[in-house]
C-alpha positions as CSV (number, residue, x, y, z in Angstrom):
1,X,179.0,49.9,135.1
2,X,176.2,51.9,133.2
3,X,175.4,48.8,131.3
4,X,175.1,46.7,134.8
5,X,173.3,49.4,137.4
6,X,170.4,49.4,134.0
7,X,170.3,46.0,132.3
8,X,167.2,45.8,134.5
9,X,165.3,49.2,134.0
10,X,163.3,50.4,130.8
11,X,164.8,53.8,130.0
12,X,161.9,55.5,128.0
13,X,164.0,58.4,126.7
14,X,166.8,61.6,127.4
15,X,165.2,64.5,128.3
16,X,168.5,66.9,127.7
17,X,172.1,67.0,129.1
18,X,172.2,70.5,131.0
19,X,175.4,72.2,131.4
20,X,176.7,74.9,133.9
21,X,179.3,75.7,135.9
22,X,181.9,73.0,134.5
23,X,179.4,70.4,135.6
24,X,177.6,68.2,133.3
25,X,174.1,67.3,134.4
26,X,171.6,64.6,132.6
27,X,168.1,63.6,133.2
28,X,166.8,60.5,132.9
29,X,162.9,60.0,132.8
30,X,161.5,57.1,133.4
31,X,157.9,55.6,134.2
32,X,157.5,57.6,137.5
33,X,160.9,57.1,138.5
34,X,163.8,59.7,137.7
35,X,167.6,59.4,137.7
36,X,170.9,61.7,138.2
37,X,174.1,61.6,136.5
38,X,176.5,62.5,139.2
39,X,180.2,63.3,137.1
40,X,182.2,62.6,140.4
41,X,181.2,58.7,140.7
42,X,180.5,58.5,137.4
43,X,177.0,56.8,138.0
44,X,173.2,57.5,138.1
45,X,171.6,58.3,141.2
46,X,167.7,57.8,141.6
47,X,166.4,61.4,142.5
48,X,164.6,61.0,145.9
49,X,160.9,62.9,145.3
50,X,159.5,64.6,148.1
51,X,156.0,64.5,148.6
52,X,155.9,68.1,150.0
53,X,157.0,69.2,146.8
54,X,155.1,66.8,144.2
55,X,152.0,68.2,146.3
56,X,152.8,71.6,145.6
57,X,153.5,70.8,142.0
58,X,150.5,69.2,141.6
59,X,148.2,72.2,143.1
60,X,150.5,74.5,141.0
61,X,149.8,72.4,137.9
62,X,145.4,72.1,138.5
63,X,145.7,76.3,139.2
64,X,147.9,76.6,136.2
65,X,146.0,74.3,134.3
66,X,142.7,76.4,135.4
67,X,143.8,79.6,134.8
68,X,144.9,78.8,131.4
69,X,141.6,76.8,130.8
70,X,140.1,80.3,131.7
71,X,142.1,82.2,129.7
72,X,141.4,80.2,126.7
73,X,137.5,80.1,127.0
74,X,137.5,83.8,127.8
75,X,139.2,84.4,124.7
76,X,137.4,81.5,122.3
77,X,134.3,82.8,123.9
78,X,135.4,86.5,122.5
79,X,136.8,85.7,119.8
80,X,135.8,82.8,118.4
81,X,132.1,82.3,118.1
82,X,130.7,78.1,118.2
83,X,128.8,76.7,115.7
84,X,125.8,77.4,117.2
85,X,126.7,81.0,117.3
86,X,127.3,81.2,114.1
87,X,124.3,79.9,112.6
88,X,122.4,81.8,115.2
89,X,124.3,85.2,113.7
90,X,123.5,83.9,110.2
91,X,119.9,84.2,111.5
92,X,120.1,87.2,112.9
93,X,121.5,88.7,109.5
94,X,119.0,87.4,107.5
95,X,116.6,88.4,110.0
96,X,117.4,92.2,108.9
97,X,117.6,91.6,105.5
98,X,114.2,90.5,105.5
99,X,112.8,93.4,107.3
100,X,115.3,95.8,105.1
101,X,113.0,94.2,102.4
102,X,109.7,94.6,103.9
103,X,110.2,97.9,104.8
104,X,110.9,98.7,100.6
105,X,108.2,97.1,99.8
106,X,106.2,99.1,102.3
107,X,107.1,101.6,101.0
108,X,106.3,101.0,97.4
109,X,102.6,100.0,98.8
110,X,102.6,103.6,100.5
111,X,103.6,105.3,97.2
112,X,100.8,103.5,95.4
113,X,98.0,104.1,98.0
114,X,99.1,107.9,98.6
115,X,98.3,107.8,94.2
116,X,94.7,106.0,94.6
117,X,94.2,108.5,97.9
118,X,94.9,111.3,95.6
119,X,92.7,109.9,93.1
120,X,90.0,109.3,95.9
121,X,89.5,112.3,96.8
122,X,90.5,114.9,93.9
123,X,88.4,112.8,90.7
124,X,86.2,110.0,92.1
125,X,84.5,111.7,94.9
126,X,84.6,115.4,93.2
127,X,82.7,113.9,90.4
128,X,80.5,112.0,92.7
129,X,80.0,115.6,94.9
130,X,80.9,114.1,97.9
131,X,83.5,115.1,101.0
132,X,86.3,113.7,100.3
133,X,88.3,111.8,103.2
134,X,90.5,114.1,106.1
135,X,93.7,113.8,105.7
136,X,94.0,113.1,109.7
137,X,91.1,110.4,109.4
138,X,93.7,108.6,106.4
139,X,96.8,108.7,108.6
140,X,95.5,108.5,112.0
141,X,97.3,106.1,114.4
142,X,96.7,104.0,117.2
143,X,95.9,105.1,121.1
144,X,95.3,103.5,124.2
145,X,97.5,100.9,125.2
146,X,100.8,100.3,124.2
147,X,100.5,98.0,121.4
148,X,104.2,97.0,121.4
149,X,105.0,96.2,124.9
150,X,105.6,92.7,123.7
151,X,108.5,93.8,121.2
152,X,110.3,95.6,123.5
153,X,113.9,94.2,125.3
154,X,115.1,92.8,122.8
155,X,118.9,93.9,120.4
156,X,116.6,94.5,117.5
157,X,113.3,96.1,119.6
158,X,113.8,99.4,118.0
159,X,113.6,98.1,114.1
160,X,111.0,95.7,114.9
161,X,108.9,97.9,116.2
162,X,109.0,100.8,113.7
163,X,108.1,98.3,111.4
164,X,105.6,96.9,113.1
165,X,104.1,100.6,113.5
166,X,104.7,101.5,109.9
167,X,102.0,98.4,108.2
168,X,99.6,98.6,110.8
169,X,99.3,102.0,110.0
170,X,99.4,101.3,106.3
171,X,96.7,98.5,107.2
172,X,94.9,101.1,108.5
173,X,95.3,103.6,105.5
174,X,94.1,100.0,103.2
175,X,91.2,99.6,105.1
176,X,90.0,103.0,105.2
177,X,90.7,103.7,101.3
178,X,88.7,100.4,100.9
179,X,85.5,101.6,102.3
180,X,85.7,104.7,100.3
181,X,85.6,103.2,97.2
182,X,83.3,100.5,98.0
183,X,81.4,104.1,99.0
184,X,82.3,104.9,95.6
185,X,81.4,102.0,93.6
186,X,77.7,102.8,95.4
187,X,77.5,106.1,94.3
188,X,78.9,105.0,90.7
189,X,75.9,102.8,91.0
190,X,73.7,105.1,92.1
191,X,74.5,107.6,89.1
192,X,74.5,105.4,86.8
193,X,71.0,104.2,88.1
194,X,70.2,108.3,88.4
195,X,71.4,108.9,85.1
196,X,69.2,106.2,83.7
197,X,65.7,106.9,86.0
198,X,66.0,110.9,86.0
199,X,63.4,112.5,83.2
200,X,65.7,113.1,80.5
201,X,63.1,113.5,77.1
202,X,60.7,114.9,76.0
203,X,57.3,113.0,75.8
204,X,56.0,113.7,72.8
205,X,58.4,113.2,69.7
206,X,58.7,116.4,67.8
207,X,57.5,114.9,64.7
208,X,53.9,114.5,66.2
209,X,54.1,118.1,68.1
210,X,51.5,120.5,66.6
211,X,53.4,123.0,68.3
212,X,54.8,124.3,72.0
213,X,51.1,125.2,73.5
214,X,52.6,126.6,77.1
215,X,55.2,126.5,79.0
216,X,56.2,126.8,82.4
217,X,55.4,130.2,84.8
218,X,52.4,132.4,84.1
219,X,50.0,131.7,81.8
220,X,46.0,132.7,81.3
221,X,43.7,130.5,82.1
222,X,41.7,129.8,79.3
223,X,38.5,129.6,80.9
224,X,38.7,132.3,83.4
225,X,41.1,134.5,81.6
226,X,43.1,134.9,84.8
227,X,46.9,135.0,85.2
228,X,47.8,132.2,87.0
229,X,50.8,130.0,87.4
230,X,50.9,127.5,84.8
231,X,53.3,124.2,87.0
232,X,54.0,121.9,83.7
233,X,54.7,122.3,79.9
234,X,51.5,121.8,77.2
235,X,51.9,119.8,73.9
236,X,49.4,120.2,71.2
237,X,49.2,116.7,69.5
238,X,46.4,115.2,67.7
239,X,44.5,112.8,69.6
240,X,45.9,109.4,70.2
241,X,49.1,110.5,69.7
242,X,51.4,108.2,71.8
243,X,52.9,109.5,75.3
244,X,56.6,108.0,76.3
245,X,58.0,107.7,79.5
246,X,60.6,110.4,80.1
247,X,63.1,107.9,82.6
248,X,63.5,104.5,84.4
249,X,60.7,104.2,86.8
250,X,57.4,102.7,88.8
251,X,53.9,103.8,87.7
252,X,52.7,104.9,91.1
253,X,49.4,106.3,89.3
254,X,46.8,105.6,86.4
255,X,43.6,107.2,86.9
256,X,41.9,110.2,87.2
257,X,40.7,111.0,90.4
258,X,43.2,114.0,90.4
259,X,41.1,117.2,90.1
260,X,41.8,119.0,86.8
261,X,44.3,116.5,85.3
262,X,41.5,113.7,83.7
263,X,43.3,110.6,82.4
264,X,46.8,110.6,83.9
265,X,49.6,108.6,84.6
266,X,52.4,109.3,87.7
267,X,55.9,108.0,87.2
268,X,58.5,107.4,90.3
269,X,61.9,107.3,89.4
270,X,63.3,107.2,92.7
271,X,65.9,109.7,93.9
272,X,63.2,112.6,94.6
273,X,61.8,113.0,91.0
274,X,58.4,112.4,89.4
275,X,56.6,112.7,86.4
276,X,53.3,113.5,85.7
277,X,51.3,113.4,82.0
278,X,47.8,114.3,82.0
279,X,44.7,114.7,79.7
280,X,45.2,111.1,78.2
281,X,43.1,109.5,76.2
282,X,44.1,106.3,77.0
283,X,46.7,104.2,79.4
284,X,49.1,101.5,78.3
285,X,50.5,100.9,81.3
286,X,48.9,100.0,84.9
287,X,49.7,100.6,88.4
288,X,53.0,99.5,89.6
289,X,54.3,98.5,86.6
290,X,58.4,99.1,85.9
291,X,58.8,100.9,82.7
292,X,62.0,102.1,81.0
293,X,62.9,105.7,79.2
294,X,60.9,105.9,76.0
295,X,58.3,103.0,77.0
296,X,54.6,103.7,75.6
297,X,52.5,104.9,78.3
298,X,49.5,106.2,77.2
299,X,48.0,108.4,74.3
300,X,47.4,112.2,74.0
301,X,43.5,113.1,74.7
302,X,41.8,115.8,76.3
303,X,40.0,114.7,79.6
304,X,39.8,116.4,82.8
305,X,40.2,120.2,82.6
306,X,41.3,120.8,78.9
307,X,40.4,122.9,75.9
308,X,41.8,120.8,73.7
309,X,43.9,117.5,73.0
310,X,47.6,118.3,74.2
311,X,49.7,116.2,76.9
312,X,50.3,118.2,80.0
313,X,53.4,117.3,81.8
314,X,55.1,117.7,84.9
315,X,58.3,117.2,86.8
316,X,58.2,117.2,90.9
317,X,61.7,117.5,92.7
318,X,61.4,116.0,96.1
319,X,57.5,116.9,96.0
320,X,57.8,120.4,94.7
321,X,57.4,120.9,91.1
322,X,59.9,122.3,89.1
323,X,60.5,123.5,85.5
324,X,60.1,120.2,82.8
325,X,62.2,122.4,80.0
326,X,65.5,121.8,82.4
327,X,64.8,118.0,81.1
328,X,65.0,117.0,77.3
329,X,68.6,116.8,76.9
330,X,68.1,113.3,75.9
331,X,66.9,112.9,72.9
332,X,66.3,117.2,71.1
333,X,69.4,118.6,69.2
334,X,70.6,122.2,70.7
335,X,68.3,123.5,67.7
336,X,65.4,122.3,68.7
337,X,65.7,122.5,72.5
338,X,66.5,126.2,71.6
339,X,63.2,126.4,69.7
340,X,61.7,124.6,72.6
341,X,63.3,127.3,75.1
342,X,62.0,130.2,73.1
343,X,58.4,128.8,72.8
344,X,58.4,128.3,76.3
345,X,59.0,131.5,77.2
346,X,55.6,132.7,75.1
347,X,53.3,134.0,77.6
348,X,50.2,132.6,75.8
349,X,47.3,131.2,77.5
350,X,47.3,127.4,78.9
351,X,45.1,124.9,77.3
352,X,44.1,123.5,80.7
């Protein structure tokens, strides 16, 4: 009977045999069509669908399909991040770790310009007798507008932003500390060029000194016999004696159209101070010439107003003339600059 109600249907499969209540129950599923085992006749019966119902259990099955669609992108979307994500967070973290090491690093440039700051201020420009920098000019920061309106809004605004802060003011602190040594690299220069110009020697070597005529302060004047003030240092030499210059300079003068002095020669050395030798004999140099410490100038006479050959020499100070035994460090041993001190000090009469 079985065999003859399906010799002409395609049974695709048994989906169960139920049982309950004493009665046996089966369920045959075929392509859209379904079938009943009913145990009284001992047959199938196709199961009547009605549309009501398959309408209802298709709206039920989109909603349920839906919600569970929902429910498993709200939790993938929590829970488990997409490839993009992913790579995106891998950005992110390396992101950090970058700044983590720019921020040591700044750090380690910080520690080495505080040390040069330091330096700056408490050797180079101590030496050099300049102000050193304010502390407040060195770690000023920025006013005005808000530099950082740009950075803001965003997870990471906070970290960005400090850093951002932290090297330009450390660009800041760079730039300033590189002005103030290319402030001291001038004054090096300038020192070293001081050291080199500034009368530093005495003019006559000892070896051709008859001896320490007069020195600087009040002296007679050998031809009125008055006290007066004597402005330079005499040296008895024998005529012709040669006449070096005492520092790096410019001959601004070789003449003697300078009442008193005869033959003399004027030295600038820039920075304020010039020397002056008078009572020449005789120039070797001529107006405008550069000569260097220890250069032949000229040679010892006795022109102008003098009793007798000797150089008279001078040291002016920013046009005021100051005392020439302050300048032969360079080339007399503490004996002899000792000698020369108490010789100095002789209130004897001038020979001009």
């Amino acid at each position: 009977m079985v065999k003859n109600q399906f010799s002409s249907k395609q049974f695709l499969y048994l989906l169960g045999i139920c049982a309950g209540s004493g009665k046996f129950s089966a369920f045959w599923i075929m392509s859209k069509v379904k079938y009943h085992y009913d145990p009284e006749s001992l047959s199938f019966k196709r199961v009547e669908r009605q549309k009501g119902k398959t309408v209802g259990y298709g709206i039920m099955f989109v909603l349920a399909a839906l919600l569970a669609g929902l429910f498993i992108n709200f939790i993938a979307g929590k829970y488990v991040a997409t490839p993009r994500e992913k790579a995106l967070s891998r950005e992110l973290a390396n992101m950090k770790l970058q700044f983590e090491i720019i921020n040591k690093k700044m750090a380690q440039a910080e520690e080495v310009l505080s040390d040069i700051e330091s330096r700056d201020n408490n050797l180079y420009r101590h030496y050099f007798e300049t102000n050193p920098i304010p502390e407040e000019q060195r770690r000023a920061g920025f006013g005005g507008v808000n530099r950082y309106k740009d950075l803001e809004g965003y997870d990471n605004s906070e970290l960005i932003i400090a850093s951002q802060k932290r090297l330009d003011i450390l660009q800041k602190q760079i730039v300033v500390q590189s002005k103030s040594l290319d402030e001291i690299v001038k004054l090096a220069e300038d020192q070293e060029k001081l050291l080199a110009s500034i009368p530093a020697i005495q003019p006559v070597n000892n070896k051709d000194l008859s001896h320490m005529a007069s020195g600087y302060g009040y002296r007679s004047d050998p031809y009125t016999k008055i006290t007066k003030f004597h402005y330079g240092m005499d040296f008895t030499a024998p005529k012709n004696t040669p006449v070096y210059a005492s520092g790096d300079g410019v001959v601004v003068r070789a003449d003697s159209k300078s009442s008193g002095y005869g033959n003399h020669i004027r030295i600038d050395h820039g920075f304020g101070y010039v020397s002056l030798y008078a009572h020449l004999n005789k120039y070797n140099v001529q107006v405008n010439q550069r000569v260097k410490r220890g250069d032949l100038i000229g040679y010892v006479g006795s022109t102008g107003r003098s009793k007798a050959p000797h150089l008279h020499y001078e040291i002016f100070k920013d046009n005021e003339r100051i005392n020439p035994v302050n300048f032969y460090y360079g080339n007399l041993t503490p004996e002899e600059y000792y000698e020369l001190l108490l010789n100095a000090s002789i209130q004897n009469i001038s020979l001009d």
